[in-house]
C-alpha positions in Angstrom: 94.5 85.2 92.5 97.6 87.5 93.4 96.6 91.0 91.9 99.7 92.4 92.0 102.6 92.7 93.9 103.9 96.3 93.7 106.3 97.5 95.8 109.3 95.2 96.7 110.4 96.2 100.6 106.9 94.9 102.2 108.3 91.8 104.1 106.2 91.6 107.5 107.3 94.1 109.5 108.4 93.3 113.4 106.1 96.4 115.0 102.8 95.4 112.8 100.3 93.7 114.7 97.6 93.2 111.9 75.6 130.1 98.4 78.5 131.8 97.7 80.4 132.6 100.7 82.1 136.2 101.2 85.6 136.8 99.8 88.8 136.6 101.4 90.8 140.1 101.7 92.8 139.0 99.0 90.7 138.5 96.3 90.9 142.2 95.4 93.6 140.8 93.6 95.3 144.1 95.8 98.4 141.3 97.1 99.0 138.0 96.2 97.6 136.0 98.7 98.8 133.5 101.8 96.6 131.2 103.4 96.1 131.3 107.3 98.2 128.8 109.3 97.1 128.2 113.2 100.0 130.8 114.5 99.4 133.5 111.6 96.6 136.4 113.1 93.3 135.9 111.5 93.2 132.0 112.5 90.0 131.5 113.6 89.1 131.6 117.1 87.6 129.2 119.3 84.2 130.6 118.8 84.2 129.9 115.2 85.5 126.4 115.4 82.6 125.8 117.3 79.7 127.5 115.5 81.1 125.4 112.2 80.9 122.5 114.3 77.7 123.2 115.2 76.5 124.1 111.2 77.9 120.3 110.5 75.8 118.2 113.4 78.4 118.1 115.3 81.0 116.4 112.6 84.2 118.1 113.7 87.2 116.4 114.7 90.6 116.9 115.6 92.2 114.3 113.8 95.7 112.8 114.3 97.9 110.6 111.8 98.6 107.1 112.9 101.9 107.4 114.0 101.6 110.5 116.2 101.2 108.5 119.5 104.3 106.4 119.2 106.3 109.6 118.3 104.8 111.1 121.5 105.4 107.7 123.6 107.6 105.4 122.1 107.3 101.8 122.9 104.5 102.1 125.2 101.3 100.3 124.8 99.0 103.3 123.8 102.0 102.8 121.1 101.4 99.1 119.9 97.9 99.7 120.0 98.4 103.0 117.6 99.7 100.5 115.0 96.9 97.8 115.3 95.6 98.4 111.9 98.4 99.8 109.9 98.2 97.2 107.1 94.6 97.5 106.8 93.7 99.8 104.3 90.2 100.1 105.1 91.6 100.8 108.8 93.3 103.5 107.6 90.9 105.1 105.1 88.2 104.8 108.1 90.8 107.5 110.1 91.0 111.1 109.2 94.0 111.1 110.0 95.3 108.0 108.4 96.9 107.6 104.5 97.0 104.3 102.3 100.9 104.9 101.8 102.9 106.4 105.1 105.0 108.9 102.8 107.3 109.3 100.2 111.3 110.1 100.8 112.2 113.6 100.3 108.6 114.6 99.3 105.9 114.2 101.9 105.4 112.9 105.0 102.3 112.1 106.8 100.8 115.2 108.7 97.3 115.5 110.2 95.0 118.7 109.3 94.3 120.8 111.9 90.7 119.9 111.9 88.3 117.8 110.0 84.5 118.0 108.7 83.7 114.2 109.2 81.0 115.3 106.4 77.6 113.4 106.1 76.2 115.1 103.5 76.2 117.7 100.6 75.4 120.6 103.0 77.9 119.8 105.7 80.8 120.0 102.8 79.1 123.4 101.5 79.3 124.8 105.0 83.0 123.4 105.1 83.9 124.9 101.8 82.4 128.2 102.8 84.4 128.4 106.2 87.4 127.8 104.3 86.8 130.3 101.8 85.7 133.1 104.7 89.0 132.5 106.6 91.5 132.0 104.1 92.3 128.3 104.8 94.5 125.4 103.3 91.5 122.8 102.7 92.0 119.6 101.6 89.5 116.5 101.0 89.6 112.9 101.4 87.5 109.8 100.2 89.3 106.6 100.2 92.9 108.4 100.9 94.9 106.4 98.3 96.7 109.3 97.1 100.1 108.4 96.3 101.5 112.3 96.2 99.8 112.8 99.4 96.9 114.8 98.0 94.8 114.3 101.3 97.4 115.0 103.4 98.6 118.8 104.4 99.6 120.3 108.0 97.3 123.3 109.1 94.9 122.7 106.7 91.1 121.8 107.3 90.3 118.4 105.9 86.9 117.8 104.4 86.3 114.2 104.6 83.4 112.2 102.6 83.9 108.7 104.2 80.0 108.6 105.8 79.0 109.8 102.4 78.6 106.3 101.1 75.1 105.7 99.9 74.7 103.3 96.5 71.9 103.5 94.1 71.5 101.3 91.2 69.0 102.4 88.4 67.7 100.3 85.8 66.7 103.4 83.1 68.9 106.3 84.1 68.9 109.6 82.0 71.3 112.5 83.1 69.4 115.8 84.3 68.7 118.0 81.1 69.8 115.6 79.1 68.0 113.8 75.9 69.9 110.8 76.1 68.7 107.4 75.7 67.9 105.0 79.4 70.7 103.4 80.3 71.4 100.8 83.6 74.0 103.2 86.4 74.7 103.4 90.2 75.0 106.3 91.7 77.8 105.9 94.1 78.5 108.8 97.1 82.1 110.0 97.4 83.5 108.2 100.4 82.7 104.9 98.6 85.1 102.8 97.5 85.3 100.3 95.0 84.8 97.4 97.1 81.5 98.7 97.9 80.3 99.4 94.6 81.3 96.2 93.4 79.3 94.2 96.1 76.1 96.0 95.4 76.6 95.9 91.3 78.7 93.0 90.6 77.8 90.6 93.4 74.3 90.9 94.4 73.1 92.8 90.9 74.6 90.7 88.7 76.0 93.9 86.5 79.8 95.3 85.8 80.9 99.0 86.5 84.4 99.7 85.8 86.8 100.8 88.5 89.6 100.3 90.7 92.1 97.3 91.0 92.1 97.8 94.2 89.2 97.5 96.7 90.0 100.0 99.3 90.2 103.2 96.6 88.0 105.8 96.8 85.3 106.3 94.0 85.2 109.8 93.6 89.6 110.2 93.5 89.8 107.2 91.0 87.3 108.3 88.6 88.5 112.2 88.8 92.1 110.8 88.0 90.7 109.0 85.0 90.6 105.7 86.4 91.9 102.2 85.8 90.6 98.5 87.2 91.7 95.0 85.7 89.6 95.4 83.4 89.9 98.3 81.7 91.3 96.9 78.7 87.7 95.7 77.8 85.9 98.6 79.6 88.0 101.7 79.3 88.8 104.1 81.6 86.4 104.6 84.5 85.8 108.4 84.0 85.0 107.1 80.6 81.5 105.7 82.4 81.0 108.7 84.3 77.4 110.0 83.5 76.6 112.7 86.3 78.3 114.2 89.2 77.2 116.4 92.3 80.3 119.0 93.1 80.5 121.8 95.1 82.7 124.5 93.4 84.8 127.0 95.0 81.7 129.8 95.1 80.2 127.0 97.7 77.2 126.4 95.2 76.3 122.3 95.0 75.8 121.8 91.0 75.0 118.9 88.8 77.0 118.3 85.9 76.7 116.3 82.8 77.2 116.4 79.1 74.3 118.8 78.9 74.9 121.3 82.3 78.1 122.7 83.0 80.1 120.6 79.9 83.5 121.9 80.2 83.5 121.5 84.2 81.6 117.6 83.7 84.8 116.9 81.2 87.0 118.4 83.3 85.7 115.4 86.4 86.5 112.8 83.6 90.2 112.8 84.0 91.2 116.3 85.3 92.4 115.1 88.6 90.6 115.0 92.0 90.9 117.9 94.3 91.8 120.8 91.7 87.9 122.3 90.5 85.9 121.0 93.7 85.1 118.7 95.9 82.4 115.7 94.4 80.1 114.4 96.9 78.4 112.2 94.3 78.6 110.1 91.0 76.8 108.7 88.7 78.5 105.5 86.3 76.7 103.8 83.9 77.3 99.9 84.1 77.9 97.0 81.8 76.7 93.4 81.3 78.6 91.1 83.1 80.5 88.8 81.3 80.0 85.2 82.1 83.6 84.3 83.7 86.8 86.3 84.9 90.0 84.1 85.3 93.9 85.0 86.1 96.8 83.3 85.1 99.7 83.0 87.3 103.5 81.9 87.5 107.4 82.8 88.2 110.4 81.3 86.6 114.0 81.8 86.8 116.7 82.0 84.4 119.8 80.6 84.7 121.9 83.0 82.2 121.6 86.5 81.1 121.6 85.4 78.0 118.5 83.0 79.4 117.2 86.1 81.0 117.2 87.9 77.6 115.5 84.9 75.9 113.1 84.2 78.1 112.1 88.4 78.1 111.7 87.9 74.1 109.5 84.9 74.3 107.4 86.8 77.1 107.0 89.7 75.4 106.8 87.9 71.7 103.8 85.7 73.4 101.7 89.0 74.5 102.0 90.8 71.1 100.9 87.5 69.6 98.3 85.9 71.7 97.0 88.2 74.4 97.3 92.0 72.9 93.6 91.9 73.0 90.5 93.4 75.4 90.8 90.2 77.4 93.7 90.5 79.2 94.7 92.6 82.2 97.0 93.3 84.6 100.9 92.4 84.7 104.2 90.8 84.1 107.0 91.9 85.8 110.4 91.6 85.0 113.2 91.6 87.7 116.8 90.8 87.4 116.7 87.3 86.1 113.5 86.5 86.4 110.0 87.1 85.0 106.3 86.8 86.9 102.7 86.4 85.3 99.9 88.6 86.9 97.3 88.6 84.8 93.6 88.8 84.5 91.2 87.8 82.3 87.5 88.3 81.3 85.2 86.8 79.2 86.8 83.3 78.4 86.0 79.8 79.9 89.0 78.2 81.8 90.1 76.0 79.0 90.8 79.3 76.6 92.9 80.6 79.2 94.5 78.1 79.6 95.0 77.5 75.8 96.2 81.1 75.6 99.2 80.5 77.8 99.8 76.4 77.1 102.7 78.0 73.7 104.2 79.8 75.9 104.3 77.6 78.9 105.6 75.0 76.8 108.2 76.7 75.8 109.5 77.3 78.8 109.6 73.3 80.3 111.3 72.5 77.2 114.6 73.7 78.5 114.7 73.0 82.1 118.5 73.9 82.2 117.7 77.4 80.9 114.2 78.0 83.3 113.0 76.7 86.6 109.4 77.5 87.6 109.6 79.4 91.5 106.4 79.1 91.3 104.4 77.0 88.9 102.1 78.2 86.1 98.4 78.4 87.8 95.4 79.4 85.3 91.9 79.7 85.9 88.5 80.9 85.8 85.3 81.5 87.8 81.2 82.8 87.7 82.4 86.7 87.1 79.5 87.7 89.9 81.8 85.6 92.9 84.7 87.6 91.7 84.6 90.0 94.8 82.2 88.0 97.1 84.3 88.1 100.1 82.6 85.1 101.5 83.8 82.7 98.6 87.0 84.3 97.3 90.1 82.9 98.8 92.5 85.3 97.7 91.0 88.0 99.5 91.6 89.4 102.7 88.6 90.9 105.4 88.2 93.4 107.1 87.5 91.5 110.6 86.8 95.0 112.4 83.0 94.9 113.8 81.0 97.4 112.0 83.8 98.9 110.2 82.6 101.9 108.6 79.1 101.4 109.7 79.0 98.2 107.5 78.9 94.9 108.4 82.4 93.4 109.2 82.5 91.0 106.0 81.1 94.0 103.7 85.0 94.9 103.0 88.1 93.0 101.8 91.1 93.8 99.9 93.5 92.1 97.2 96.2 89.7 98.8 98.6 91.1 96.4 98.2 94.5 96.9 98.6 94.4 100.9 102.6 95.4 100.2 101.4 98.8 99.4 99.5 99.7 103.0 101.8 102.2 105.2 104.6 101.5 102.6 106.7 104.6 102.7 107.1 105.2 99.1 111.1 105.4 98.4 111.0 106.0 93.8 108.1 105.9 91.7 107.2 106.4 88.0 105.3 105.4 85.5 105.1 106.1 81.6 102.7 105.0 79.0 104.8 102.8 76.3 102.9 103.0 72.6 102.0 99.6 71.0 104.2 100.3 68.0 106.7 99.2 70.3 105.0 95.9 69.8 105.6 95.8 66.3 108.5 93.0 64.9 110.4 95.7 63.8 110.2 97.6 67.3 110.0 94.7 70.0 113.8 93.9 69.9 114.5 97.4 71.2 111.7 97.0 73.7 113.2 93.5 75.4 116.4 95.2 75.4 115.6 98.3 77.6 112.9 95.8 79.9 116.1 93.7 80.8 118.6 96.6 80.8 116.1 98.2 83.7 115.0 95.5 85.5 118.7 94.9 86.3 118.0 98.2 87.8 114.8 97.9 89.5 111.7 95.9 88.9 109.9 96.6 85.8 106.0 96.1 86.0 103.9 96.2 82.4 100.4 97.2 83.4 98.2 95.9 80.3 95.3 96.9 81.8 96.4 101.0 82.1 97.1 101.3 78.3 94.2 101.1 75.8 95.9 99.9 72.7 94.0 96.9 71.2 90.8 97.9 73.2 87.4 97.5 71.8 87.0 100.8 68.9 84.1 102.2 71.2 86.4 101.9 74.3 89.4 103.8 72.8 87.1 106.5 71.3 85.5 107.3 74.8 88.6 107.6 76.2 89.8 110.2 73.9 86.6 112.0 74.8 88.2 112.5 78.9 90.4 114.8 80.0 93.5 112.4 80.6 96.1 112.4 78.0 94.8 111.0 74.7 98.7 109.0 74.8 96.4 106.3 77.1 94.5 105.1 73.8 97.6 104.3 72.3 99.7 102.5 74.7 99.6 99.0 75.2 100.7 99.2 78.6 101.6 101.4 81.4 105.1 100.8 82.6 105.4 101.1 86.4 109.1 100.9 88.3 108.5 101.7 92.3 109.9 100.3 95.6 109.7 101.6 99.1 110.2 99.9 102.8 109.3 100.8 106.2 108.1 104.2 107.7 111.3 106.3 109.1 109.4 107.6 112.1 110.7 108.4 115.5 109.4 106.1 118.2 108.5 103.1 116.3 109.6 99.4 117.5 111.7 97.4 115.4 114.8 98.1 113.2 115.2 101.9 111.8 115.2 101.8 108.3 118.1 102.3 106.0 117.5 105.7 104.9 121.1 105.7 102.7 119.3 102.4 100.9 116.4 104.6 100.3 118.2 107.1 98.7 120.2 104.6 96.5 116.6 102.9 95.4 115.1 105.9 94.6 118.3 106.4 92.3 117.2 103.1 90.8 114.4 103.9 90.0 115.2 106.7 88.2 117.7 105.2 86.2 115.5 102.3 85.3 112.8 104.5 84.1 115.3 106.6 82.0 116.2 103.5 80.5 112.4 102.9 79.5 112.2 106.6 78.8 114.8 106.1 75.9 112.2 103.9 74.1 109.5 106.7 74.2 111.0 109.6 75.0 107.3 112.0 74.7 105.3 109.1 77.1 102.9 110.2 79.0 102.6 108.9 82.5 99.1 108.4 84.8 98.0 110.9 87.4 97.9 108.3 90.2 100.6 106.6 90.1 103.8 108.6 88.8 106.6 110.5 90.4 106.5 113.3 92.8 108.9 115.4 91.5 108.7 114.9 87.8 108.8 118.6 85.8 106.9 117.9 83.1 103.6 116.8 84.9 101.3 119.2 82.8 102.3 117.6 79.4 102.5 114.1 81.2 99.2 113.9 82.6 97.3 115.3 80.0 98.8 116.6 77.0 97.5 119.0 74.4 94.7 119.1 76.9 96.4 121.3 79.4 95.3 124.2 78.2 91.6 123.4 78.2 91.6 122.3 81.4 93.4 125.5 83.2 90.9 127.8 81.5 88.2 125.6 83.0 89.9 125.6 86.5 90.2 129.7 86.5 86.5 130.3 85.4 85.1 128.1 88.0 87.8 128.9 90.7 89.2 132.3 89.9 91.6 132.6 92.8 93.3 129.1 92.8 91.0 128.1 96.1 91.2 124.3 95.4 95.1 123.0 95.5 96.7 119.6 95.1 100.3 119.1 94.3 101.0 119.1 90.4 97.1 119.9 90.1 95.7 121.8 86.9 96.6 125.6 88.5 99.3 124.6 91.1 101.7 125.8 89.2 100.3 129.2 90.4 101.4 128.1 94.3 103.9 127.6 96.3 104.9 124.0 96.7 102.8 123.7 100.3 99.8 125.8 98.7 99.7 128.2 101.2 101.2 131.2 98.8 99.9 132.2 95.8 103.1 133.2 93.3 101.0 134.2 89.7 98.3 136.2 89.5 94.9 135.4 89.1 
């Protein structure tokens, strides 16, 4: 099964070998404030480093990004070594210093804090988070380190990171704290795990379903925060959706646990309000799901020989969603580029022969005029017992993580998607994403919508994410998504529309070809004009947290609509003086683009 393929420029690449604490003195509210870099006075000494070190067991490090050494000492074998494990994402997740993505042109570039607290528990990030606070530092946090808009990633900051804190807990009658709910089956899931773990202990040795991430290597904690999407999500919602009970420490450096019935505006703020922006989680709780009996994929590329082909072959495509697969069963993509069209998808919950008599019209349709079509790669379709889906043992289309006792689990205990290796260290070039409403599905709409997929994907690659749009969902599921924080657009969309590309990292030092920065630049131009093409059809969308464009303007209204307003009171009651920052985070807007000044007024 090929997950996805999402970003075009990954060909191998020659160099890749496989409480609360006392104030600040600005909180009077006497100046606006700065945050303390290493070379500004009130840094802290020596001394202090040490006695924090000592509050968390020892757990400090200096950490360094993955490219550092060859910077330092280009082509030198202290070099080579340096970028052993560059396209394995668990590799980097498992460095503090290390990001899934290697940058993004013009907007970030990878740069280690100045410290880390390798935390181990809720205590050591409450003594972080109190350090900070006392000296007026940049903090930022990292779980799985996925974030595309570099949210674990700032220069003179101190990094609290929760990769250690990766205990699972299923329960078989779970009932939030305070809370008169019925029993219901959950895990509770520790924020540095990611979803590869949760799905082994739930899915593969439980026998049960939990919804969250597509890919295995994302962090818990950032993926629910950010609302949340997996394959399946058009049968199980979002995954902040499932979110029953979370463990955060808030800004004041006070551990609380918040549900539906303690601290409600700050536990609905966690189901979709972005990671990073009203504390730092150090554990979940998810209710799970009965697992369906199968999960399948269906697979294929063809080539037209025409525009005119091109445009027909786009209609039937499209036609043949909207008709037989707009429905909770389906997931994941098709993607349209130039002249041709791929199938990505996903399945759950049908035997191998209804997928395959799902696809069989269109497919047809297609051999019938072998002038017009040519299959690059033929149609494959298929289904399997839904608790092997991510045994790594059995699944061929998944990749392991052959590093002994990588992150203190055994070495087969993590794996990741074949289609989604393109992504690791890819240094991000354009990216967007917008939520397209299903009454663009509707005969008098879908002409317009074929026309703008073929007009962009002359442009750049257009990818339709079935899976991030809740349209056609079970009732239930689109009703508890309107209940999160993340736009309410999501439960009418049919998909989310995705148009990204990147290539190598630009860094000094490295081995191989430099990259093409000018071809950068003229992608990233693509990509813009191919999502304005899209844009034309929906003109309001809204677009997803985690996977959208650095540098749109309109990021308040995009990620979360009329609920903007809600969600800024609820960030300055439980963090006053804007101590939590992310970039395009609920109260960023009152900081400078680094976070290090504050430019509005508590």
């Amino acid at each position: 099964m090929r997950r996805r393929h999402l970003l075009q420029s990954a060909a191998a690449w020659p160099f890749v070998a496989a409480f609360a604490a006392p104030l600040p003195a600005w909180a009077s509210g006497a100046a606006l404030p700065h945050r303390v870099r290493p070379s500004n006075p009130g840094w802290p000494g020596e001394d202090q480093w040490d006695a924090l070190k000592r509050d968390v067991g020892g757990n400090l490090v200096r950490p360094r990004t993955v490219w550092a050494t060859c910077a330092a000492s280009p082509g030198t074998p202290a070099c080579l070594a340096s970028l052993a494990d560059v396209r394995n994402p668990f590799a980097l997740g498992d460095n503090p210093g290390g990001t899934q993505v290697s940058g993004w042109l013009d907007a970030w570039t990878p740069a280690a804090s100045a410290y880390a607290v390798a935390a181990h528990s809720t205590a050591d990030v409450v003594a972080a988070v109190k350090f900070a606070r006392r000296h007026s530092l940049r903090l930022v946090v990292k779980g799985g380190g996925h974030s595309y808009l570099g949210g674990s990633n700032a220069a003179d900051s101190l990094l609290i990171w929760t990769r250690a804190m990766n205990r699972i807990e299923l329960h078989d009658a779970f009932v939030p704290d305070s809370c008169a709910t019925a029993p219901t089956h959950a895990v509770t899931l520790g924020a540095g795990c990611m979803w590869i773990d949760a799905y082994t202990d739930v899915t593969t040795i439980a026998g049960r379903y939990v919804q969250g991430g597509g890919c295995t290597s994302v962090g818990v904690a950032g993926l629910v925060q950010g609302g949340g999407f997996g394959s399946f999500s058009k049968r199980y919602g979002l995954a902040a959706a499932s979110l029953l009970q979370a463990e955060i420490v808030t800004a004041d450096g006070v551990p609380r646990t918040v549900n539906a019935s303690r601290d409600p505006d700050l536990f609905w703020a966690l189901k979709g309000g972005g990671g990073g922006s009203f504390g730092i989680v150090t554990k979940l709780t998810l209710q799970t799901h009965d697992l369906p009996a199968r999960f399948g994929y269906a697979s294929a590329k063809i080539k037209a020989a025409s525009p005119a082909a091109y445009r027909r072959l786009a209609g039937r495509l499209v036609d043949h969603y909207a008709d037989a697969l707009f429905n909770p069963h389906w997931g994941e993509a098709l993607n349209f580029d130039h002249d041709q069209v791929e199938v990505s998808m996903v399945c759950e919950g049908l035997t191998t022969e209804a997928a395959q008599a799902a696809w069989a019209p269109f497919f047809d349709w297609v051999r019938a005029s072998p002038k017009e079509f040519v299959f690059i790669e033929d149609a494959d379709i298929g289904t399997s017992a839904a608790q092997g889906w991510w045994d790594l043992q059995h699944n061929p289309a998944m990749i392991l993580d052959k590093r002994p006792g990588a992150d203190g689990r055994a070495a087969a205990g993590h794996g990741w998607w074949r289609g989604d290796g393109d992504q690791v260290s890819m240094f991000v070039h354009g990216y967007d994403s917008l939520w397209l409403p299903a009454s663009l599905l509707g005969s008098g709409q879908r002409a317009r919508l074929v026309d703008a997929l073929v007009a962009a994907s002359q442009l750049m690659t257009v990818r339709l994410h079935f899976n991030k749009g809740l349209a056609a969902a079970p009732p239930e599921v689109s009703a508890a998504s309107r209940q999160c924080a993340t736009n309410p657009a999501v439960a009418d969309a049919f998909c989310l529309a995705i148009v990204a590309t990147g290539g190598r990292p630009p860094f000094p030092g490295l081995p191989g070809p430099k990259p093409d920065m000018a071809a950068a630049h003229r992608n990233a131009q693509a990509v813009a004009q191919a999502t304005a093409t899209l844009k034309q059809l929906a003109p309001d969308a809204g677009s997803y947290i985690s996977e959208t464009d650095f540098f749109r303007t309109d990021w308040r209204q995009a990620f979360w609509g009329p609920h903007y307003t809600r969600l800024k009171s609820i960030k300055d009651h439980y963090d006053p003086d804007g101590f939590f920052f992310v970039h395009h985070g609920v109260g960023s807007e009152d900081w400078s683009p680094d976070g290090f000044t504050r430019i509005s007024a508590a």
